[in-house]
C-alpha angles and dihedrals in degrees: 000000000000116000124192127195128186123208131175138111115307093215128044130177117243116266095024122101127270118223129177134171125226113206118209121198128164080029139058128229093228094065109118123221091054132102112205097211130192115217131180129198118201124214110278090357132086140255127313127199109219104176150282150240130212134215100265097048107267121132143208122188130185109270085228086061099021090111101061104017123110132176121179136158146218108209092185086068092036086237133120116206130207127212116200107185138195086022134188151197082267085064098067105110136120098275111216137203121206143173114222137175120250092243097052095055102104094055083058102049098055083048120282131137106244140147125016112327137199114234083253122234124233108235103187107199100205131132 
């Protein structure tokens, strides 16, 4: 059975960049027909798909954090990492991991829980 965990500072300055690990155990990153996602959920709001990463390397990222939005992967560790640069106080969020079949993206993306998920981490952007 998959397992994802998330690490990273819980609190970050603003302007400075957010980055935060995803652990993978009972899976390996390589295996192709998953996406490895990266979701936030801000205080009193809903989910919000940040991006994700394949197997093979290639990303997608949502057009609203594209800019400063960056997943990458060491397959080596069986993790894949997020940046988040330039952030601010509407950053603060839990910040979540999560494995998803290639077929169930686009629920995930509007919003809804599927797939294998990490416990999440709260990362405050505050001075």
């Amino acid at each position: 059975q998959v397992q994802l965990q998330e690490s990273g500072p819980g609190l970050v300055k603003p302007s400075q960049t957010l980055s935060l690990t995803c652990s993978i155990s009972g899976a390996s990153i390589t295996t192709n027909y998953y996406y490895w996602n990266w979701i936030r959920q801000p205080p009193g709001k809903g989910l919000e798909w940040i991006g994700y990463i394949t197997a093979s390397g290639s990303t997608y990222y949502s057009p609203s954090l594209e800019s400063r939005t960056s997943i990458s992967k060491d397959a080596s560790k069986n993790q894949f990492t997020l940046q988040l640069t330039s952030v601010t106080p509407e950053d603060t969020a839990v910040y979540y991991c999560a494995r998803v079949p290639v077929e169930s993206l686009s629920a995930l993306v509007v919003g809804q829980k599927t797939g294998s998920w990490g416990q999440g981490t709260q990362v405050t952007v505050s001075s």
